[in-house]
Structure formats: structure tokens, C-alpha cells
N, C-alpha and C positions, 0 to 999 in steps of 0.2 A: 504493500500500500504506500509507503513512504518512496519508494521509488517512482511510482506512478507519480504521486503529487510533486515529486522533484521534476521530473518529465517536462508535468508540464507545466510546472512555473518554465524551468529553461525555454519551452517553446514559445513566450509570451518575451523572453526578450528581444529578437530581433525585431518584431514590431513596439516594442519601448524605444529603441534605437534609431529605430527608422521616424520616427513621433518624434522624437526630440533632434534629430538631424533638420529637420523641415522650419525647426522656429530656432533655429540657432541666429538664422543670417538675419531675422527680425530684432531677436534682444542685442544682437553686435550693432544696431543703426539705434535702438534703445541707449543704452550704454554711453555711446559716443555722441547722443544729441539729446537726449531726454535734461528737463532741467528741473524734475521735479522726481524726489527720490522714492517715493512710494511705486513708481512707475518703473523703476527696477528690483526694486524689493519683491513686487509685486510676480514678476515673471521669477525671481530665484525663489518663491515658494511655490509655484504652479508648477515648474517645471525644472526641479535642483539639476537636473542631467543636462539639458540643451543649455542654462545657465551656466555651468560650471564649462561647458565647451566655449560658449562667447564670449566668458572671462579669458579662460587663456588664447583665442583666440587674439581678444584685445592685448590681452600683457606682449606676445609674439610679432603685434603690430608695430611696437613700440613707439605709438604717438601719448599725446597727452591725456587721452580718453580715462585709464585707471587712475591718473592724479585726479581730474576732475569727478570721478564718480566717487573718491574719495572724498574728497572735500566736502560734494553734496551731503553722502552720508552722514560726514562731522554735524553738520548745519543740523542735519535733522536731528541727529541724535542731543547737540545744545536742545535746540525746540524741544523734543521731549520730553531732557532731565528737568526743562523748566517746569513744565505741568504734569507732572508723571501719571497724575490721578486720569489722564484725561488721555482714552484712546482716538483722536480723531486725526481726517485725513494733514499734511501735510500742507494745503491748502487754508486750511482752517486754520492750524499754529500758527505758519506767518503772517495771515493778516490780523490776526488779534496779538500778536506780538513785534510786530512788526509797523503794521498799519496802515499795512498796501500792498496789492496784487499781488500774487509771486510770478517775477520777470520771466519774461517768457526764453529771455538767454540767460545763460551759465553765467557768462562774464559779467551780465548785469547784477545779478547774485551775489555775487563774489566779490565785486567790488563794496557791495552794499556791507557786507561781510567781512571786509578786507580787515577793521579796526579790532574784531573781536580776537584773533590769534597774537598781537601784539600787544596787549593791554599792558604787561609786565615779563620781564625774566621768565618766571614759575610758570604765569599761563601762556608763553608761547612753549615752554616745553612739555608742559601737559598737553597740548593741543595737539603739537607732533606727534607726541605718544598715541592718543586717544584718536586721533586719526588715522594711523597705522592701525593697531586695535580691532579699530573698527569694519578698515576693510577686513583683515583678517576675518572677524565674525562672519562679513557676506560669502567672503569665498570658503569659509567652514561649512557655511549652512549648503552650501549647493552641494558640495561633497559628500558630509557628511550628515544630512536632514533627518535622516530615524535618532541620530545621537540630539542634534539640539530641538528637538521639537520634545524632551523626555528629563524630565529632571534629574531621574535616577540616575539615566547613564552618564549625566554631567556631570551630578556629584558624586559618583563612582571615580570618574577619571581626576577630578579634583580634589576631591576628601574637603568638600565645601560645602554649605547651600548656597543654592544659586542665590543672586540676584539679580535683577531685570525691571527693565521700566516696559509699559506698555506704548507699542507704536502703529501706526497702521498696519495692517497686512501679517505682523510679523512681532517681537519683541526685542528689546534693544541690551545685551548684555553690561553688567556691571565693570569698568576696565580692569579689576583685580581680576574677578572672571573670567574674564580673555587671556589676560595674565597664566594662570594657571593653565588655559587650555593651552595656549602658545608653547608653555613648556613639555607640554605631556609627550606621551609618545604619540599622540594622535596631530598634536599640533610639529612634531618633528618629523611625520613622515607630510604632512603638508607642506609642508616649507622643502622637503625634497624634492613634489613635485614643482613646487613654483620653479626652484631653479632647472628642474628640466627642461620648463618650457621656454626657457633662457630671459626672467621676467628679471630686468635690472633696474634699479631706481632706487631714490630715498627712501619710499615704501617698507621693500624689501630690508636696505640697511638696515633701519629703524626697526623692523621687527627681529631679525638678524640679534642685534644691539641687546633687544630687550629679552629676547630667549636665554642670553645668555647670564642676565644680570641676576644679583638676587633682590629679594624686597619688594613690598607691595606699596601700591597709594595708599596716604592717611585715609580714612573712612572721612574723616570729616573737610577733606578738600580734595576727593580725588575724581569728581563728576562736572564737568559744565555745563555752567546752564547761565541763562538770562536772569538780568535785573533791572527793574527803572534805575535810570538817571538822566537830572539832565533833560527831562523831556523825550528824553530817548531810554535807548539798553543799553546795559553793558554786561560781560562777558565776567562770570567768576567761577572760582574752584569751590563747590560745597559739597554737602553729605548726599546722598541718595537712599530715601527710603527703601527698606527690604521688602524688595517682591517676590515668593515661594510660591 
């Protein structure tokens, strides 16, 4: 009986294969134009296989496509830690945090953005950090999607409990979190395959850097998120409520 149902799961992958072959060449024009991050988040949960092929696809391209989808992530991920309580789209965050439209280009974004990774020393280097991080988590989740959609298995491989903020589509790990995954054996046989596919950049260093380091963020400055000031936001290091 057990070989039968092994059968035919086997026979049901080539047509997974061929399913996710067909929407690769859509998340790669995703990826490198989308300016609004739910809308790749979005396809790495529907589909973590043709995902994880558009990622290295893109890393192998080597334009500036993974810096910029990075960056969008950071954004999102600030927006989130600011209201954690509150799952809503992406859209919604920025304009009630914000308080206008979300630009319909990258660069307009980003410019809008520019001031929050420089505020100080400490938060332009938590910022690199957490943005590295962060990609990490997208391209864990395409890889490895039965492990982070399950607590158990993540606080198996970490000897932790999770934390996590809630985000559209998806949830946003805690950067200790990541932390630990980065070093496991799960996050060093990923970082094998990145360098296979010959993905070079800051990125990479930066996570590189921190695999190997020891020590976590203080709990109570190691998350960013928005503040009033000024009539405007500003950018700071605080604590993150524990999500279980």
C-alpha cells in the first residue's frame, strides 16, 4: 500500500513542474517591476517552486532587481512592526502612515524612504542587517514552505519560540529569528545554494557576515518600525510584541 501511494505522489510531480515552469517568466517581470511588496509575497506563497526558480533566476541576472525587492521588503516589514496588531494590505499601511498613495515607481518609494536607513550609526546598521534578514526569510519560504508555515518545525530547528508580526498574505519573522535560522543547518545548506547560482552582492556578504557572528538583537531595540515626528515619521529601533 505504501508503495502504491508513493507511486503516485511521484506521478503528480512532473505536472507540479510543468505548473510552476509556466508562471516563473511572470513573477521574474513581478520581481523586477512590481513596486508594491505584497504582490510578490503574494506569488512566493501560491507558488514557493516557480518562486524560488524567479529568485535565482533574478540573483543569475545580476541587475539590481534582488537589491530593490529587498529594500521593498525592509519598507514593508518597518510598516508592519509599526502596527503589528493590524493585518492589512500594504496599501493601506502607507497611506495611513504615510499619507499618500503608494508611488506607483520603486524609485519614487525609495527616495520617499531614503531618510529612514540613515537616521543614526545603530539604525543604518540594523537596517542593513534586517534587510538582508529579511530577504533571507523570502527566499527560505519558497524553498523551504512546509518548515515556515509550522511553528514546530521552526522551533525545533531553533530551540526558540517563534516570533512574528502579522502581514498581508504571509507573516513577517522576528530578526533574532532569522538569526537562528541563518545559522542552522537549514539556513547553511541555503546559502550553498545561493552561491551556486553565483548570487554576488552586499546581500549575500551581509548575511555571509552574520552567519558567522555570535549574538542576538537586544529584544528591546532590535525591530523597526515608524514614529510621529515633526509632522512627519521617523524611523526607530524598539521591542516587538511576541506572536506564537
Amino acid at each position: 500500500m505504501l508503495n502504491d501511494e508513493n507511486a503516485a505522489l511521484l506521478s503528480l510531480v512532473p505536472d507540479c513542474i510543468d505548473d510552476a515552469n509556466v508562471k516563473v517568466g511572470g513573477m521574474c517581470k513581478i520581481l523586477k517591476n512590481a513596486a508594491n511588496p505584497d504582490h510578490f509575497t503574494k506569488k512566493a506563497v501560491e507558488c514557493p517552486l516557480a518562486f524560488n526558480s524567479a529568485l535565482a533566476l533574478t540573483m543569475v541576472d545580476g541587475g539590481s532587481a534582488i537589491d530593490e525587492v529587498a529594500q521593498l521588503h525592509a519598507i514593508n516589514r518597518v510598516l508592519c512592526a509599526t502596527n503589528p496588531t493590524e493585518d492589512t494590505t500594504f496599501n493601506t499601511k502607507w497611506k495611513k502612515l504615510m499619507g499618500t498613495a503608494v508611488p506607483s515607481k520603486r524609485g519614487e518609494m525609495f527616495t520617499m524612504c531614503a531618510k529612514w536607513w540613515t537616521n543614526s550609526p545603530a539604525i543604518e546598521e540594523l537596517s542593513r542587517a534586517s534587510k538582508a534578514l529579511g530577504m533571507s526569510k523570502l527566499m527560505l519560504m519558497s524553498i523551504a514552505p512546509v518548515i515556515f508555515s509550522n511553528d514546530y518545525w521552526i522551533q525545533y530547528i531553533t530551540g526558540q519560540p517563534v516570533e512574528w508580526i502579522p502581514a498581508h498574505h504571509t507573516r513577517l519573522f522576528h530578526p533574532n529569528t532569522l538569526l537562528r535560522l541563518l545559522r542552522s543547518g537549514l539556513g547553511a545548506h541555503c546559502m550553498t545554494q545561493w552561491r551556486e547560482v553565483q548570487w554576488q552582492g552586499h546581500l549575500l556578504d551581509t548575511l555571509e557576515a552574520l552567519q558567522t557572528l555570535d549574538g542576538f538583537y537586544p529584544e528591546d531595540s532590535s525591530v523597526l518600525q515608524l514614529r510621529a515626528a515633526d509632522g512627519g515619521v521617523a524611523i526607530l529601533a524598539g521591542p516587538l510584541a511576541t506572536r506564537c
